[in-house]
C-alpha positions in Angstrom: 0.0 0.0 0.0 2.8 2.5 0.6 4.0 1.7 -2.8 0.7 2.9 -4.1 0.4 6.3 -1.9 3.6 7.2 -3.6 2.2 6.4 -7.2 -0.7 8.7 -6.7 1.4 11.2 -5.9 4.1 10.5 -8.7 2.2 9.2 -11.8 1.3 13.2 -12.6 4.5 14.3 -11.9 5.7 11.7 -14.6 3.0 12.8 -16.7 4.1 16.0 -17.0 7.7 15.5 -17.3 7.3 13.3 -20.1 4.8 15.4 -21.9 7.0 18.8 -21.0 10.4 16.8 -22.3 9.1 14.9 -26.1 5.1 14.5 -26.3 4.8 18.2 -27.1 4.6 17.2 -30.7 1.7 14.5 -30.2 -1.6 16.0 -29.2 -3.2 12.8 -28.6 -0.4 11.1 -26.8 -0.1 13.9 -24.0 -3.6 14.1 -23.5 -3.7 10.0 -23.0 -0.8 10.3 -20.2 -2.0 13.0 -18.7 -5.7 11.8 -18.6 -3.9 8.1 -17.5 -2.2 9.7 -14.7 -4.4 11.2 -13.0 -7.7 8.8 -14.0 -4.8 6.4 -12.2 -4.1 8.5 -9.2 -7.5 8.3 -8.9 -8.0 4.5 -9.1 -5.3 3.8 -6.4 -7.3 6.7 -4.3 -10.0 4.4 -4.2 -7.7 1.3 -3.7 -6.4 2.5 -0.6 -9.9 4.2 0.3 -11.2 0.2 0.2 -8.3 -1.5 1.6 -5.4 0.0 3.3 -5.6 1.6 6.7 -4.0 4.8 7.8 -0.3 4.9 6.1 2.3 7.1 7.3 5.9 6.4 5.0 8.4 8.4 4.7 12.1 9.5 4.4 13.9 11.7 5.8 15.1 14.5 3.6 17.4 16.7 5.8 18.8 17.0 9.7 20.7 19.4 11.0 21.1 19.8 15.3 17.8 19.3 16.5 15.8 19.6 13.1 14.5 16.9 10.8 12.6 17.2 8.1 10.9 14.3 6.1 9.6 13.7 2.8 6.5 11.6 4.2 3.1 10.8 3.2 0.0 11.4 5.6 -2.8 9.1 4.5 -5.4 9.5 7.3 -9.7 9.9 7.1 -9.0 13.4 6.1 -6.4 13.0 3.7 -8.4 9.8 1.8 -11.5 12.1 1.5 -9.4 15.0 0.0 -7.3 12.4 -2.6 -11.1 11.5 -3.7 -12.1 14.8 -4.3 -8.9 15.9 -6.2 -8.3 12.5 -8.1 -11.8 12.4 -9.0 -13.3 15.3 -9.6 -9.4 16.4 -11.9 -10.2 13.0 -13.7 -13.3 14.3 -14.7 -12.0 17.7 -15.7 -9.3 16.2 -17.9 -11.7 14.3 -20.2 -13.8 17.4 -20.2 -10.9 18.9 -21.6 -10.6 16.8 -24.6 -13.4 18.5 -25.8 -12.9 21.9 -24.9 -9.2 22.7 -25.6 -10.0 20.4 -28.9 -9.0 23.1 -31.4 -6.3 25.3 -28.9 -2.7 25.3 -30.6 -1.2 25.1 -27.5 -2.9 21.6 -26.7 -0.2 19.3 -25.4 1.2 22.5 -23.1 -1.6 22.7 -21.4 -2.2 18.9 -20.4 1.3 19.4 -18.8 0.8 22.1 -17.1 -2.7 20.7 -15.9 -0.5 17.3 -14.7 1.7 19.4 -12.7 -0.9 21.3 -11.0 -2.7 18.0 -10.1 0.9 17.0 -8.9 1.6 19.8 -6.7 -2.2 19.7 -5.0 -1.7 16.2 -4.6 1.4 17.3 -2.7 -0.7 19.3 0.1 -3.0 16.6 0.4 -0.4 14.2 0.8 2.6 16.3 3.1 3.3 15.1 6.2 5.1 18.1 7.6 4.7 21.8 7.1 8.5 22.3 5.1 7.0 20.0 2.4 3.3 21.3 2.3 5.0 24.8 2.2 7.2 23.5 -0.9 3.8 22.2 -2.6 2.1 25.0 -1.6 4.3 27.2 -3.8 4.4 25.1 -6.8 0.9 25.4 -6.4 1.2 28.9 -6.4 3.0 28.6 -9.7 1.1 26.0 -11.6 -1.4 28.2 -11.1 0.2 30.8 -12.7 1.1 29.2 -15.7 -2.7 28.0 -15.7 -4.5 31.3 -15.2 -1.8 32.9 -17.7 -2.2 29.9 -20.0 -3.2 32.2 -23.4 -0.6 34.7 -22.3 -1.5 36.5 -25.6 -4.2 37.9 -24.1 -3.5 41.0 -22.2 -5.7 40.4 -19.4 -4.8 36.5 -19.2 -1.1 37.7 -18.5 -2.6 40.0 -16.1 -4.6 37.9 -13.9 -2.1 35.5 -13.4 0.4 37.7 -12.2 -2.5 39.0 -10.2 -3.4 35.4 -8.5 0.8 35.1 -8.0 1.3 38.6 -6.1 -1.5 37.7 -4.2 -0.9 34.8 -2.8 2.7 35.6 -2.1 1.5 38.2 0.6 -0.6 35.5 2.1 2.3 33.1 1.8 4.6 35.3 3.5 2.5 35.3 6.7 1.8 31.4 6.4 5.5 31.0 6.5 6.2 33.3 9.4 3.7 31.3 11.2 5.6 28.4 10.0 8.7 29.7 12.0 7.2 30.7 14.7 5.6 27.1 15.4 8.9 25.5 15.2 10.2 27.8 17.5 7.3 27.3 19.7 7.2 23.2 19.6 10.4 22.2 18.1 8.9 20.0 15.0 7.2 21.3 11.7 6.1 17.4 11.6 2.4 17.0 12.2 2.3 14.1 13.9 4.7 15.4 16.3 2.7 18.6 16.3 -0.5 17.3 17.6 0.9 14.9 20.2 2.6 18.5 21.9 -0.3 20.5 22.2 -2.6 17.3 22.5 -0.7 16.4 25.8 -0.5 20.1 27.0 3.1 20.0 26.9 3.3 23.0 24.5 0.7 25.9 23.1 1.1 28.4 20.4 0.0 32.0 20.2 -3.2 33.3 18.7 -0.5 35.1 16.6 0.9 31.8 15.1 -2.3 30.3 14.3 -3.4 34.0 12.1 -0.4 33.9 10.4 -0.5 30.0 9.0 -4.4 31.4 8.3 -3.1 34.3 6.3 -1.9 31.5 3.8 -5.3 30.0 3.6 -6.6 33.8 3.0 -4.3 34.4 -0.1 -4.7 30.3 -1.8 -8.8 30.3 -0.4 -9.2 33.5 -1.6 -10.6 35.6 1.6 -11.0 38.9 1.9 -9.0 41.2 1.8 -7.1 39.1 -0.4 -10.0 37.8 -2.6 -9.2 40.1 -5.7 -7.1 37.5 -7.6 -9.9 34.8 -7.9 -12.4 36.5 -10.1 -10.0 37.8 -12.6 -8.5 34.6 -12.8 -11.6 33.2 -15.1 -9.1 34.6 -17.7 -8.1 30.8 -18.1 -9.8 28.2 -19.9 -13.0 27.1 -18.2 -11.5 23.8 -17.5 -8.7 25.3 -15.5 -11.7 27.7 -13.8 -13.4 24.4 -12.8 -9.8 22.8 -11.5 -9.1 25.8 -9.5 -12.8 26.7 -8.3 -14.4 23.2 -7.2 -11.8 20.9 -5.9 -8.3 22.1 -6.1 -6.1 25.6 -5.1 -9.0 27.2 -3.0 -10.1 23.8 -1.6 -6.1 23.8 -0.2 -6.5 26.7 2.6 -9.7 25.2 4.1 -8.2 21.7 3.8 -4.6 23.1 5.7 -6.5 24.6 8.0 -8.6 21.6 9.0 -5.3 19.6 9.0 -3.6 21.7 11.2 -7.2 22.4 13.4 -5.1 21.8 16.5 -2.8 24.7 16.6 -5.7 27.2 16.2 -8.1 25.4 18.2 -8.7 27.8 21.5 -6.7 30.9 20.2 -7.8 34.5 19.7 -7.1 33.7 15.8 -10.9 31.5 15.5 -12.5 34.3 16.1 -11.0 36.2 13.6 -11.3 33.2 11.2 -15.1 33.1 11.8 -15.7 36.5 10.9 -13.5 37.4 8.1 -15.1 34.4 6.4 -18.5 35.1 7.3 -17.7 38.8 5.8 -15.8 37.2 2.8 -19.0 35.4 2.2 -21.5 38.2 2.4 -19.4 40.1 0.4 -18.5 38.3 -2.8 -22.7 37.0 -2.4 -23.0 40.9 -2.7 -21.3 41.2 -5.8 -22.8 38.4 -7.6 -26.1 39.9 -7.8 -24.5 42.2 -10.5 -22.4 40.2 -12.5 -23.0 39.7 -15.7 -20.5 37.3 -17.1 -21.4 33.6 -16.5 -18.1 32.3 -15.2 -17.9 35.9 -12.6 -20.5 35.0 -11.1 -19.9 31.2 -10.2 -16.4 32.7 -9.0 -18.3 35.2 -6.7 -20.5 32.1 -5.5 -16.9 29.9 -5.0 -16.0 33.4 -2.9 -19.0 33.0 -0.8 -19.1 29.6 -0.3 -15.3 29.3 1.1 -15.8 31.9 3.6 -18.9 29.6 4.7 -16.1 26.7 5.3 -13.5 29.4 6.4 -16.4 30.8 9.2 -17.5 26.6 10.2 -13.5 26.5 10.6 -13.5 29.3 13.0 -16.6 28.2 14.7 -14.6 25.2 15.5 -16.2 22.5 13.0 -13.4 21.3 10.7 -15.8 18.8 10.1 -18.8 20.5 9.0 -16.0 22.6 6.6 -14.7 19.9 4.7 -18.5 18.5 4.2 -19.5 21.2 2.5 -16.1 21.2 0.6 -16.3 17.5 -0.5 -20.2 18.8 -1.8 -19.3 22.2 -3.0 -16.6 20.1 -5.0 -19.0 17.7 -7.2 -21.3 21.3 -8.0 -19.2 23.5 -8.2 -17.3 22.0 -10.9 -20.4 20.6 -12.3 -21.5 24.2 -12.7 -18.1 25.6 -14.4 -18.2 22.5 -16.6 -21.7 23.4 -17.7 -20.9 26.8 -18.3 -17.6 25.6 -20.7 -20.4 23.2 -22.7 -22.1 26.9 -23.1 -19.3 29.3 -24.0 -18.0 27.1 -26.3 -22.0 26.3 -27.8 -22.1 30.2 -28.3 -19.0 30.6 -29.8 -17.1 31.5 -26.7 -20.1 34.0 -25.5 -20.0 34.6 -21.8 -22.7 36.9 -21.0 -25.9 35.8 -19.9 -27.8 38.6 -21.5 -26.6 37.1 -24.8 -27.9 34.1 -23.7 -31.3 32.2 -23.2 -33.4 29.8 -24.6 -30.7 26.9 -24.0 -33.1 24.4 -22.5 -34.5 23.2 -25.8 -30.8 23.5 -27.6 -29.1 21.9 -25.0 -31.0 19.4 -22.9 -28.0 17.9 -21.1 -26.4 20.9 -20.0 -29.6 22.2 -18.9 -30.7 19.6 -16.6 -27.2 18.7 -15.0 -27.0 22.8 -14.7 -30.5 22.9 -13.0 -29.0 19.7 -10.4 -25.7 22.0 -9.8 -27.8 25.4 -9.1 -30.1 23.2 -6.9 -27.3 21.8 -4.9 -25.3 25.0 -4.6 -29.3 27.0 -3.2 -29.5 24.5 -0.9 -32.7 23.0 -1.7 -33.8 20.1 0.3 -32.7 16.2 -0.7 -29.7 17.9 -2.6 -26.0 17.6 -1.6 -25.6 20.9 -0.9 -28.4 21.1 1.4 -26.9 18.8 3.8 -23.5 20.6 4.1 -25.3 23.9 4.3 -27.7 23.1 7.2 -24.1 21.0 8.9 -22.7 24.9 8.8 -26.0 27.2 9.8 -26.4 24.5 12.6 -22.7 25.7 13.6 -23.7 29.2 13.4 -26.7 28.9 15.1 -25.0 27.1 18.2 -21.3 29.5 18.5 -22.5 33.0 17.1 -26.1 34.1 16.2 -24.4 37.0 14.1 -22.4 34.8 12.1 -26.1 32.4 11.6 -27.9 35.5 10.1 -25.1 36.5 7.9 -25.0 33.0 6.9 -29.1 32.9 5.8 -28.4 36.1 4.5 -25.8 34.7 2.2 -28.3 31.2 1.2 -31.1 33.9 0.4 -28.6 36.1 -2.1 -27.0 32.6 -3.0 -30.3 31.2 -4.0 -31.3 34.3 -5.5 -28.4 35.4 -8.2 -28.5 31.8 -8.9 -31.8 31.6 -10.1 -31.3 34.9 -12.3 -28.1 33.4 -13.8 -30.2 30.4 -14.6 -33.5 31.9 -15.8 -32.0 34.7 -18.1 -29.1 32.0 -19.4 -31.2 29.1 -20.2 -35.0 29.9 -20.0 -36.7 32.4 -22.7 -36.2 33.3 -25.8 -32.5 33.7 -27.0 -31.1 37.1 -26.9 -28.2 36.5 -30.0 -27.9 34.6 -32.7 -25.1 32.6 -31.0 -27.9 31.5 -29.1 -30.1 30.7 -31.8 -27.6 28.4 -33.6 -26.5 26.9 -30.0 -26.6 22.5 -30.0 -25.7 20.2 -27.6 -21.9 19.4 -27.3 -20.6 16.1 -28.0 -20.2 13.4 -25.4 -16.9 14.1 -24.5 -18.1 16.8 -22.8 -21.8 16.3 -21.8 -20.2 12.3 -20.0 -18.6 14.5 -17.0 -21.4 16.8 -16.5 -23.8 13.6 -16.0 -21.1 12.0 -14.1 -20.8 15.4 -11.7 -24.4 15.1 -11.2 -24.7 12.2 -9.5 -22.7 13.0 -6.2 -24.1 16.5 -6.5 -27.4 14.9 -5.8 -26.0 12.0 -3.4 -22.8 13.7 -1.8 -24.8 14.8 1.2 -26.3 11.9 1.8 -23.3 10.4 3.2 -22.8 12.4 6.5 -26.9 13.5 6.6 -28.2 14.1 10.0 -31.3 15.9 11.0 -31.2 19.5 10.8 -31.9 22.1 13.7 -36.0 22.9 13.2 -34.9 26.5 13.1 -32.3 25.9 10.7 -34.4 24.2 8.7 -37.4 26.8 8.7 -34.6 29.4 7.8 -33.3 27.7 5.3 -36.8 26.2 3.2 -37.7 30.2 3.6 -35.2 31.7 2.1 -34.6 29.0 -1.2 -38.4 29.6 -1.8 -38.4 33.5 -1.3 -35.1 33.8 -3.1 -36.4 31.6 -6.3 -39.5 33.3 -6.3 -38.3 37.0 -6.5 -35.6 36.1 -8.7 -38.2 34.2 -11.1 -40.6 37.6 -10.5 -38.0 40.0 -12.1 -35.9 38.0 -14.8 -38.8 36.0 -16.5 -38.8 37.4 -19.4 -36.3 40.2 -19.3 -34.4 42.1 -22.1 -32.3 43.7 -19.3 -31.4 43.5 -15.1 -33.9 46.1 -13.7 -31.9 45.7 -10.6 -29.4 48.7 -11.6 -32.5 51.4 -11.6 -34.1 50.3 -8.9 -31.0 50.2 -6.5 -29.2 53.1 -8.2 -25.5 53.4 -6.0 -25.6 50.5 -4.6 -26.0 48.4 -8.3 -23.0 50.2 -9.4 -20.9 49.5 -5.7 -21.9 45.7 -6.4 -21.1 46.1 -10.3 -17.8 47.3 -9.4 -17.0 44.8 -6.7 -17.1 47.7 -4.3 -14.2 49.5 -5.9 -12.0 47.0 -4.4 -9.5 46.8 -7.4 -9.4 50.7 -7.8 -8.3 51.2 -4.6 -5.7 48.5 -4.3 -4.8 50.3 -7.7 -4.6 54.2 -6.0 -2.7 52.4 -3.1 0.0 50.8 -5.2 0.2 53.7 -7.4 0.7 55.9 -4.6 3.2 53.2 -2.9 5.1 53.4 -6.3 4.9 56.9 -6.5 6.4 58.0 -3.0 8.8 54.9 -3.4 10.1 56.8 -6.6 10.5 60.2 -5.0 12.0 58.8 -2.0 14.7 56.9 -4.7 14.9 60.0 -6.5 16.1 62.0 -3.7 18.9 59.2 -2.4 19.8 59.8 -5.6 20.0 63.3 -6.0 21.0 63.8 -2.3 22.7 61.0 -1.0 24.3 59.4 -4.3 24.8 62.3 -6.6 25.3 65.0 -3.9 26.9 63.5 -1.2 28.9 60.4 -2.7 29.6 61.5 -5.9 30.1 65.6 -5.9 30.8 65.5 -2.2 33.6 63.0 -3.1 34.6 65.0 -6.0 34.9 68.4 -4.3 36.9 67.0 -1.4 39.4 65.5 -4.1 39.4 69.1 -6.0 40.0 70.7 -2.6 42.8 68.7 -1.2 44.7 69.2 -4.9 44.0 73.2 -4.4 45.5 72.4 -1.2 48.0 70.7 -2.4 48.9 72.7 -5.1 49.6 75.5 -2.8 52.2 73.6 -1.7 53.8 72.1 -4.3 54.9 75.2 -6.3 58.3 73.9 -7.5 60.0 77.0 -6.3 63.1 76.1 -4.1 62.6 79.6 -2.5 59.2 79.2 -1.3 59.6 75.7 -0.2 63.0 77.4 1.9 60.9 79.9 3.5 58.3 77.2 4.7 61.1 75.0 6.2 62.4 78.0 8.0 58.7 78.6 9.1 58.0 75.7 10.7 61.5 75.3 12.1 60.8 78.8 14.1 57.6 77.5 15.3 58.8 74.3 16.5 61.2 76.1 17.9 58.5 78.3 19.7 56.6 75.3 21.0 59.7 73.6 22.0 60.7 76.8 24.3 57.8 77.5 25.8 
């Protein structure tokens, strides 16, 4: 078995150094050994799911004095239910692919690049110790990169993915920092060793530790204030949208965070946890009521719906976070999936008022879209419902604030859902794109019927009977959140919303401003930074070293010169001169 934890984790990482080093000319065979590699990660997943226990191998990698650091695997509950999600849900995502990228130039880069992303996340899942999930965690960082940036001949590709990079390196920075200062705390980055410290009260760390290895889950789960990169990043192809969205990158700060649960279990840093994702969640719900592009707004609902796991994690419910992360998984990426089968049926068309009338045109996609949006409004005997109630029960027992933001968020959830999927597939069409739209073939429509099934079952699996309340709350607001939605998009040419809500429209339009102000804040960063250069320059290089260097020479030579006349009368007079006043001194 410990041989075949290590081939889940390799076989991608020998996909995509054999596609990177000679299958770049072959388009079919890179996209058989990358879909083989990870379609076998996945098959060993559920090999060891079946069969082997809890594994733990390893070897160590370096040791110096006290510190040792291995490269080991950590195959636990937790990390079995992550390898399904990633395994299965990328396998999915990589046939999907097929069709989508069918006609791309670049096809046989991009099945490397999406092996070595699947590599790296595997690597998180997998890490045993924080030095090696930090090492992931980067090449993460930078798979991701090369994803979101993947037609860098797009301006705003190119920017995006620098975007997502910069971002995440200011999260990373804290995450490593919190890194250090466990070590220094506990004496072990090791988890194992970790947990049996504080676990036998032999050790704590400090609310401060436990924010900063959070401020790594804020920049790769994309919380707020660091959320700005995630959006943008639907510059990608929708595959890699769906990779990064459902089960993957953002997935990898809630599933650190549960990992590591007992470092910032009990510290001032849960409470800040709780809220900034309950915030993080209102807020990108907020500005999905206005979006107009297709794949925006599923981005804005993956934003609200980590900061729902990010506020059950600081409620103290790992648990009830990863449920609604193995759910949010199967629908999410069922959703983004659908919307690729559309954008690529309209001729690469991606908003929704250019849309409508799909339901006829593309059966498939319509009904596995209606399960997804189902699942993701929490509507009873769907997956999502389960996970949603496992989190609002949370709420409702730690912090009644946090529950009514939470409803708040299901009724805005439920109700920007139903627009995007009334005014998208419902109607008349709206273009001629969406006249001429037919159902995409099955390479494509297979993975959306295969994503349906857990999205209706998923929840089933860890069910358990709701708080009345909770429920009450919840059946509320899915009904009164369909029903207005259905009220004011049936039928519509255009959103009324923006006259009717005037400022606030345009505040959720544009995201709140948040990108024009991070922009006024770097450009005034930049700008001060340059006049603060350009007077070390002016004063300290140019004035001081170099003129203040050159006029000390000039006067020393002046000086100099004085005395170096060549006159043997002059320099006669001078000995003489100081011969008398030495004389002076010496009498006196």
């Amino acid at each position: 078995m410990n041989t075949a934890a290590w081939l889940i984790l390799l076989l991608p990482l020998f996909s995509a150094v054999v596609i990177g080093l000679g299958a770049f000319r072959s388009r079919k065979a890179s996209a058989v050994i990358s879909i083989g590699a990870v379609t076998g990660s996945f098959l060993l997943t559920l090999l060891l799911v079946a069969f082997g226990g809890e594994l733990h191998p390893s070897v160590t990698w370096l040791a110096i004095g006290g510190l040792q650091i291995d490269i080991g695997l950590q195959i636990d509950q937790l990390g079995k239910l992550m390898l399904c999600v990633v395994t299965g849900v990328g396998s999915l995502i990589h046939i999907f692919s097929l069709g989508y990228m069918k006609g791309d130039h670049d096809f046989s880069r991009y099945f490397a690049f999406l092996s070595l992303f699947i590599f790296s996340m595997l690597g998180i899942v997998l890490a045993d110790n924080f030095v090696m999930m930090f090492i992931f965690w980067e090449l993460v960082g930078v798979s991701s990169y090369l994803l979101i940036g993947f037609w860098f001949e797009k301006p705003s590709a190119a920017d995006a993915a620098k975007k997502a990079f910069l971002t995440n390196r200011v999260g990373d920075f804290g995450f490593l920092l919190g890194i250090l200062m466990v070590w220094a705390a506990l004496g072990s980055v090791g988890f194992a060793d970790l947990a049996k410290s504080v676990s036998g009260g032999t050790a704590t760390i400090t609310g401060l530790a436990g924010f900063l290895i959070f401020c790594g889950a804020m920049g790769k789960s994309a919380q707020a204030p660091l959320h700005v990169w995630l959006p943008d990043a639907m510059e990608g192809p929708t595959p890699v949208s769906a990779l990064i969205h459902a089960a993957t990158m953002v997935a990898a700060g809630v599933y650190m965070l549960c990992r590591v649960f007992f470092l910032i279990d009990g510290t001032w840093a849960m409470e800040a946890i709780a809220w900034i994702g309950g915030l993080t969640s209102l807020m990108a719900a907020l500005m999905a009521v206005q979006q107009d592009d297709i794949k925006r707004i599923l981005a804005y609902s993956t934003l609200s719906q980590l900061g729902y796991m990010m506020m059950a994690v600081g409620l103290g419910s790992p648990d009830a976070a990863m449920f609604h992360l193995t759910t949010h998984a199967s629908f999410k990426a069922l959703l983004f999936l659908g919307a690729g089968s559309v954008i690529v049926a309209l001729h690469h068309e991606q908003d929704i008022w250019k849309m409508g009338g799909l339901r006829d045109r593309m059966p498939k996609t319509y009904w596995t879209f209606l399960i997804g949006t189902m699942a993701l409004c929490g509507v009873p005997l769907f997956s999502g419902f389960f996970s949603k109630e496992a989190i609002l029960d949370v709420a409702l027992e730690n912090n009644i604030l946090l529950f009514f933001v939470a409803v708040f968020v299901a009724l805005l959830t439920t109700f920007y859902m139903t627009r995007l999927f009334v005014v998208a597939f419902m109607g008349e069409p709206r273009s001629v794109h969406a006249e001429q739209a037919k159902e995409r073939p099955a390479v494509m429509t297979v993975p959306l019927l295969v994503l349906a099934v857990p999205s209706l079952l998923a929840g089933y699996f860890y069910a358990h009977a709701p708080n009345p309340l909770v429920l009450a709350a919840s059946l509320v607001v899915v009904v009164f959140g369909m029903l207005v939605a259905n009220t004011l998009y049936s039928g519509a040419k255009a959103d009324p919303l923006p006259a009717k809500l005037g400022l606030l429209a345009k505040a959720l339009r544009q995201r709140f401003w948040f990108d024009e102000i991070y922009q006024w804040l770097i450009d005034q960063v930049q700008e001060n930074l340059a006049k603060l250069a350009d007077a070390i320059d002016r004063w300290v290089i140019a004035g001081l070293l170099v003129r203040g260097t050159h006029g000390t020479t000039e006067l020393a030579a002046r000086v100099l010169r004085l005395a170096q006349t060549g006159n043997l009368q002059t320099y006669a007079f001078w000995f003489a001169a100081g011969m008398a006043v030495l004389l002076v001194f010496t009498l006196s």
